[in-house]
Backbone as CSV, one residue per row, in Angstrom:
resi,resn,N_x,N_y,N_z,CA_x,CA_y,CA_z,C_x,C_y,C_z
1,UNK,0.843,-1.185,0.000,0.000,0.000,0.000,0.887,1.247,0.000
2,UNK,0.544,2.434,-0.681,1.273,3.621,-0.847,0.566,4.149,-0.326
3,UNK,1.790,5.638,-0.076,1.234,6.802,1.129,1.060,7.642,0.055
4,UNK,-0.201,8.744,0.051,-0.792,9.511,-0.262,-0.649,10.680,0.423
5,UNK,0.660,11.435,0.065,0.628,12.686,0.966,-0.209,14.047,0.315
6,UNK,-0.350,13.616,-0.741,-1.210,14.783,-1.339,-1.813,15.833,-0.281
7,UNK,-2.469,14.953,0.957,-3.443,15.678,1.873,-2.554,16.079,3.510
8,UNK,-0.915,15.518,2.889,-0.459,15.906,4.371,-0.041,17.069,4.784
9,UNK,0.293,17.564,6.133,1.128,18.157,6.492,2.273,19.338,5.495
10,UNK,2.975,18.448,5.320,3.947,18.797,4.384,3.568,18.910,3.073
11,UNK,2.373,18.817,2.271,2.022,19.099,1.056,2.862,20.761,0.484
12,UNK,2.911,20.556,-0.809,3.096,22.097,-0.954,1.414,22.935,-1.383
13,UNK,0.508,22.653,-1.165,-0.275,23.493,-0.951,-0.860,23.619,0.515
14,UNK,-0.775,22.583,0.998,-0.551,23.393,2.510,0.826,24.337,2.830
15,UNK,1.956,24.144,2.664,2.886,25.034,2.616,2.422,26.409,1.716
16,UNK,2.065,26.476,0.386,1.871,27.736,0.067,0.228,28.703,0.670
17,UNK,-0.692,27.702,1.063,-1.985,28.264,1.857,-0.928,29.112,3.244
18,UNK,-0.067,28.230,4.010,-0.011,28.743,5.240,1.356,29.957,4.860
19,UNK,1.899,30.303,3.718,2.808,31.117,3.637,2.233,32.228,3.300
20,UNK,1.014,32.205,2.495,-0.017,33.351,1.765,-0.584,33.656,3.763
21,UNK,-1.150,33.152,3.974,-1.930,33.105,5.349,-1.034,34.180,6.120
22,UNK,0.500,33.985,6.133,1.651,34.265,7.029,1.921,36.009,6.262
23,UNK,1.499,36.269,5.239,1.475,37.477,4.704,2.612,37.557,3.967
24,UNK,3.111,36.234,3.384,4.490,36.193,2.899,4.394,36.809,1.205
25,UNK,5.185,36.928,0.607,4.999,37.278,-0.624,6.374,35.787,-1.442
26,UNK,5.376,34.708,-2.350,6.356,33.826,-2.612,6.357,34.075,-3.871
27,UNK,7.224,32.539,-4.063,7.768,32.792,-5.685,8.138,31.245,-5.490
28,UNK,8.704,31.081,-7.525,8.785,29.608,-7.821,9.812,28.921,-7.063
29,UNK,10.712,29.996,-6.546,11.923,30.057,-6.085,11.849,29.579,-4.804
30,UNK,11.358,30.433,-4.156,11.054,29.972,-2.352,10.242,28.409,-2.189
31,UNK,9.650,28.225,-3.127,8.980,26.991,-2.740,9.854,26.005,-3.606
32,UNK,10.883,26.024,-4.041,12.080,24.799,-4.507,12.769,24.349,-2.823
33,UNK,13.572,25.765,-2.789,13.707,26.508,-1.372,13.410,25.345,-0.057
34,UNK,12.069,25.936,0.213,11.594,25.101,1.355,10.748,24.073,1.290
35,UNK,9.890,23.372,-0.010,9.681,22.323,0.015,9.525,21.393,-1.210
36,UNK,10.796,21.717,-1.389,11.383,20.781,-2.827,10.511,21.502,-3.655
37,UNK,9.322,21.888,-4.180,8.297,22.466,-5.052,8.380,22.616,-6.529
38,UNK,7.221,22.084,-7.063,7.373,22.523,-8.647,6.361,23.242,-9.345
39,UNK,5.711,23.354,-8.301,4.302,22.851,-8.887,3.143,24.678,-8.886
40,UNK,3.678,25.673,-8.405,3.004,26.513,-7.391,2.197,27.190,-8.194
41,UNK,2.747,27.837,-9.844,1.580,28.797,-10.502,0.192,27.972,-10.412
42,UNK,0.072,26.100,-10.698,-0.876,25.693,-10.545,-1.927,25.682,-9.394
43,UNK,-0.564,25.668,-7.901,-1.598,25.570,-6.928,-1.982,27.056,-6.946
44,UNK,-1.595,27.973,-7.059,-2.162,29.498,-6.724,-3.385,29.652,-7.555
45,UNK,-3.154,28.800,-9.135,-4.457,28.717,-10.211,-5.865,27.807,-9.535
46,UNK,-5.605,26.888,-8.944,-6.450,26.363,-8.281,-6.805,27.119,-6.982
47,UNK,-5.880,27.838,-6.085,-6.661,28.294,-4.931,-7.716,29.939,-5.511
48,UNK,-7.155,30.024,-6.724,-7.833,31.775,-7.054,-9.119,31.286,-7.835
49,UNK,-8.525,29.878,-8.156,-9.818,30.076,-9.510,-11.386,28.768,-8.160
50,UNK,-10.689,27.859,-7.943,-11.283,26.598,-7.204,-12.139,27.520,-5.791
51,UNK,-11.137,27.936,-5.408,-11.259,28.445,-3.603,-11.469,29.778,-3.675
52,UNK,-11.201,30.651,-4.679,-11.899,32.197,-4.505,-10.896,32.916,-4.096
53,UNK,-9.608,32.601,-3.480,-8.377,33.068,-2.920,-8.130,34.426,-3.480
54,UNK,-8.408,35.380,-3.059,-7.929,36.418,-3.481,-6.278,36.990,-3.391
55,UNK,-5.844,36.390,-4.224,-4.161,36.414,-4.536,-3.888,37.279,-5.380
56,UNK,-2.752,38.126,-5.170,-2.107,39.574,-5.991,-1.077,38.570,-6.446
57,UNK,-0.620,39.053,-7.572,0.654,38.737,-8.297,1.194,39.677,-8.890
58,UNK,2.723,39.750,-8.889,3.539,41.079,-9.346,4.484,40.245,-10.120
59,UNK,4.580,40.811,-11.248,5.609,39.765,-12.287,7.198,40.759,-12.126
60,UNK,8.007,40.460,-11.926,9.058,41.179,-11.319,10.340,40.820,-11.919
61,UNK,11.252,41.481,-12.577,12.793,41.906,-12.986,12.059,40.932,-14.498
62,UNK,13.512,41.285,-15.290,13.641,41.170,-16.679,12.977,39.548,-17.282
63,UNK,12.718,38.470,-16.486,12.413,37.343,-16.372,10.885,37.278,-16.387
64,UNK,10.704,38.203,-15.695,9.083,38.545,-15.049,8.675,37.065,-13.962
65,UNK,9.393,36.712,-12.845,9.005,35.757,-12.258,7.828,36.536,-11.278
66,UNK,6.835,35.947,-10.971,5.304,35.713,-10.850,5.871,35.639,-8.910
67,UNK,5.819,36.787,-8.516,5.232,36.818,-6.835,3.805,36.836,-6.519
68,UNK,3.338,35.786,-5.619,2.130,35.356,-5.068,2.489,36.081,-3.531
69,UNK,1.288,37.042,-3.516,0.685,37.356,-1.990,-0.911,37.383,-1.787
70,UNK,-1.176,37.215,-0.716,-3.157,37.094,-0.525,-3.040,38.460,-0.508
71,UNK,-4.197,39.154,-0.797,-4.608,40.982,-1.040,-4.616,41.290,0.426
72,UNK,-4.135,42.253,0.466,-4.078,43.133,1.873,-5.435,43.148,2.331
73,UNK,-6.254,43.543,1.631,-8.231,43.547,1.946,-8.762,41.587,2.416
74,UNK,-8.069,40.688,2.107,-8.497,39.473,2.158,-9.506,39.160,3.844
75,UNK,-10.663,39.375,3.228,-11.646,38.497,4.749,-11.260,36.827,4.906
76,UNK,-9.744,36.641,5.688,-9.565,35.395,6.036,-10.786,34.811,6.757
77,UNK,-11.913,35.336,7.325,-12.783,34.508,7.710,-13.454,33.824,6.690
78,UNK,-13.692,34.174,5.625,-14.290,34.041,3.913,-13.337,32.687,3.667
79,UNK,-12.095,32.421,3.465,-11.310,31.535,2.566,-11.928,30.086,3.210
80,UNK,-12.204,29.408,1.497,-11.986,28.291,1.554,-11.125,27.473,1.102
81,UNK,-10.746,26.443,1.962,-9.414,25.474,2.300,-9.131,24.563,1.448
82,UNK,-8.667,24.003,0.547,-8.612,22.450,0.182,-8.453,21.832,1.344
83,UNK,-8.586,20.715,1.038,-8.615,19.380,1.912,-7.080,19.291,2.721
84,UNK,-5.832,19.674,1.806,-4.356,19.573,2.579,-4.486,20.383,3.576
85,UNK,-5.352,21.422,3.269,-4.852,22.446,3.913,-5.907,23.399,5.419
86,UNK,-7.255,22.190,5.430,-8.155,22.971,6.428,-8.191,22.969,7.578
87,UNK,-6.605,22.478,8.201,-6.515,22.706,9.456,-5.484,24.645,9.819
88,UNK,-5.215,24.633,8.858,-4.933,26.275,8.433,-6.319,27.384,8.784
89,UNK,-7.432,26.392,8.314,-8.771,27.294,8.188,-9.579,27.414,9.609
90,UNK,-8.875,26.028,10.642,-9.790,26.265,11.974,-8.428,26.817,12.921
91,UNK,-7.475,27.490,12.700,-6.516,28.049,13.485,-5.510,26.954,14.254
92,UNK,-6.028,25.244,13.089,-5.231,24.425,14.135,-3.817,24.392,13.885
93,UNK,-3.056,24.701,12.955,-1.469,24.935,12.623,-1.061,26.105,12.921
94,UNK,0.072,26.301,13.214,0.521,27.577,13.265,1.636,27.454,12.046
């Protein structure tokens, strides 16, 4: 039987929910960085388009790499969670 971390802990969309959450401003870069990551324009496409996530993006220097932050206005009481990530949504992770 195989492990299915899709929904764990360590997912990278629980990592990028709780870094947006943290008021961080990421990139493709930071999430190689801290959790191996490949994957992130998709998860940010799924949390803006799936979950309503109100996410700013600033395309930045000659490359134009794509910074993800949640909008300064964001009603965190409003966001909905994927499944990796809804212990983010009842204040149970820090």
């Amino acid at each position: 039987m195989t492990h299915d971390l899709t929904y764990s802990s360590d997912s990278q969309v629980f990592w990028t929910c709780k870094a947006l959450l943290a008021n961080q401003t990421i990139n493709h870069r930071t999430e190689i960085k801290e959790v191996d990551g490949w994957r992130l324009a998709a998860i940010i496409h799924r949390l803006r388009h799936r979950y309503g996530w109100p996410i700013h993006v600033e395309y930045i220097g000659p490359q134009n790499v794509a910074h993800y932050s949640l909008k300064a206005d964001a009603d965190r009481t409003k966001l909905r969670f994927p499944r990796s990530a809804r212990a983010l949504g009842k204040g149970g992770v820090q």
